[in-house]
C-alpha positions as CSV (number, residue, x, y, z in Angstrom):
1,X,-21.4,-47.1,17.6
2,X,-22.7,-45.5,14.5
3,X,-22.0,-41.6,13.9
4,X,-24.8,-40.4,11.3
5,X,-22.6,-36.9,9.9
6,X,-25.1,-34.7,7.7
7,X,-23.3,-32.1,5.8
8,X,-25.7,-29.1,4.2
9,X,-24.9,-26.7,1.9
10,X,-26.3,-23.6,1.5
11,X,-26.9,-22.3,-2.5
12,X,-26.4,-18.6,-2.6
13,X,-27.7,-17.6,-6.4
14,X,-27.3,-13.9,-5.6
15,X,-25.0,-12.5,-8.5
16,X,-22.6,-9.8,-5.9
17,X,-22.0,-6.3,-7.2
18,X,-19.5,-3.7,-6.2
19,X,-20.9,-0.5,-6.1
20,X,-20.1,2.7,-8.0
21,X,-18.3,4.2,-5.2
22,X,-16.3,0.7,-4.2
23,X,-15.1,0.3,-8.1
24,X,-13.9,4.0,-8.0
25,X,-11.8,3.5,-4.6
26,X,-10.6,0.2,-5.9
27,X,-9.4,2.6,-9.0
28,X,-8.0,5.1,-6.7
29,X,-5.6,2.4,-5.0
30,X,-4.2,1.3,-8.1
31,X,-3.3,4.8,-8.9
32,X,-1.1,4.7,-6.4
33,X,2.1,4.1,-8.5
34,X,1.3,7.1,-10.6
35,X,1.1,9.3,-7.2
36,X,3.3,12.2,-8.1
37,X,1.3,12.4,-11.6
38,X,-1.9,12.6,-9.3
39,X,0.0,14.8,-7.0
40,X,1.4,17.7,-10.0
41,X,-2.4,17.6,-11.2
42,X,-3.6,18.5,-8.1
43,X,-1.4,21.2,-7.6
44,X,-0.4,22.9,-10.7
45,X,-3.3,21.9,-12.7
46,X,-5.5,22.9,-9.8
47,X,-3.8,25.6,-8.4
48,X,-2.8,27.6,-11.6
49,X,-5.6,26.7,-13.9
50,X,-8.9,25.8,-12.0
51,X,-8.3,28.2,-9.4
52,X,-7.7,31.7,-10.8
53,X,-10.7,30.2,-13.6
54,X,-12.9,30.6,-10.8
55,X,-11.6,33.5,-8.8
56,X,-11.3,35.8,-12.1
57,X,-15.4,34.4,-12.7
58,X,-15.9,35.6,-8.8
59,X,-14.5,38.9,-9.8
60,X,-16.5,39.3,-13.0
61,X,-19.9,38.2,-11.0
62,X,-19.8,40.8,-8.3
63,X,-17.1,39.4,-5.9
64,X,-19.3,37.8,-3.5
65,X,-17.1,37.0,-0.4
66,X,-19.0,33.6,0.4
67,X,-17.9,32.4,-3.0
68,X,-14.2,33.7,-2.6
69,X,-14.1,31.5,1.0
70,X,-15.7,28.3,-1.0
71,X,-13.2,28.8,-3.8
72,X,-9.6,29.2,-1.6
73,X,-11.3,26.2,0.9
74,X,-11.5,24.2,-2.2
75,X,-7.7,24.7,-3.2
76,X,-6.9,24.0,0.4
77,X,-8.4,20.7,0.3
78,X,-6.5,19.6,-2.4
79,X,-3.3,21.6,-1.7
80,X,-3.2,20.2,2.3
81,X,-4.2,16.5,1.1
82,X,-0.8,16.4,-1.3
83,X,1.2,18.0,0.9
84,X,0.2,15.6,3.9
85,X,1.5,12.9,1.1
86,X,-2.3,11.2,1.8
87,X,-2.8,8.0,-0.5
88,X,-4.1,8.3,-3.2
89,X,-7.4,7.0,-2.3
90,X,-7.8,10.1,-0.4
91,X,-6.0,12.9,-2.8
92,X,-7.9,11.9,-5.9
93,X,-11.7,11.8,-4.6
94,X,-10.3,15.1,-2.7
95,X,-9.1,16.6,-6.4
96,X,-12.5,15.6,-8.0
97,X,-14.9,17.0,-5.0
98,X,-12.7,20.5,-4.8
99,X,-13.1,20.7,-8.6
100,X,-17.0,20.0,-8.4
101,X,-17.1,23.0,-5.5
102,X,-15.0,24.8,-8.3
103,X,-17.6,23.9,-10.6
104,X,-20.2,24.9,-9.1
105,X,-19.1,28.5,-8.0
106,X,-18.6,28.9,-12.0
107,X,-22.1,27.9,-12.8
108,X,-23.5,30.0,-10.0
109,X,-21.1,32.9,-10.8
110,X,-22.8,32.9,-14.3
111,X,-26.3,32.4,-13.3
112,X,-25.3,35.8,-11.4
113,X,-24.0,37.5,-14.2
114,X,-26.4,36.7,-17.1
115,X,-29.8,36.0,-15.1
116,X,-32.5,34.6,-17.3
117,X,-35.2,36.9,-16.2
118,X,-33.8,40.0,-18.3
């Protein structure tokens, strides 16, 4: 008895690419050895730079209570995410978002202050 096998192979020509969100991730996990850098950033950098930055820019821009909520949510982010010793695949896209929202309170607190249509 003769057993015909038949073995296929299937060409994939497809060139794979990891997105830009995947390549920062895979970044983020191989921070992880530098945590307690990642970890003084976020909180002293963060905490008693960024922060009063923006609160003393809420103050000069009519202290707008929306923006004073937006502003201590974003250090809370940050400051809970350290102190819960999260990877740092969570802490560091949790830095860079809260300093975005920072950010952006700064640029609105200015567009406030100096509007264009004087």
């Amino acid at each position: 008895m003769n057993t015909a096998l038949k073995h296929t192979a299937v060409a994939n020509y497809r060139s794979t690419s990891q997105s830009a969100w995947s390549t920062f991730i895979n970044w983020c996990n191989g921070q992880e050895k530098d945590r307690f850098l990642w970890l003084a950033i976020g909180v002293t950098g963060h905490g008693c730079i960024v922060t009063p930055l923006t609160l003393l820019a809420i103050m000069f821009s009519g202290n707008l209570m929306f923006f004073w909520a937006l502003a201590i949510g974003a250090m809370a982010m940050c400051l809970i995410s350290n102190l819960a010793a999260m990877p740092t695949k969570i802490t560091i896209p949790v830095l860079f978002l809260s300093l975005f929202i920072d950010l952006a309170i700064v640029i609105s607190c200015i567009t406030i202050a100096f509007p264009i249509s004087r």
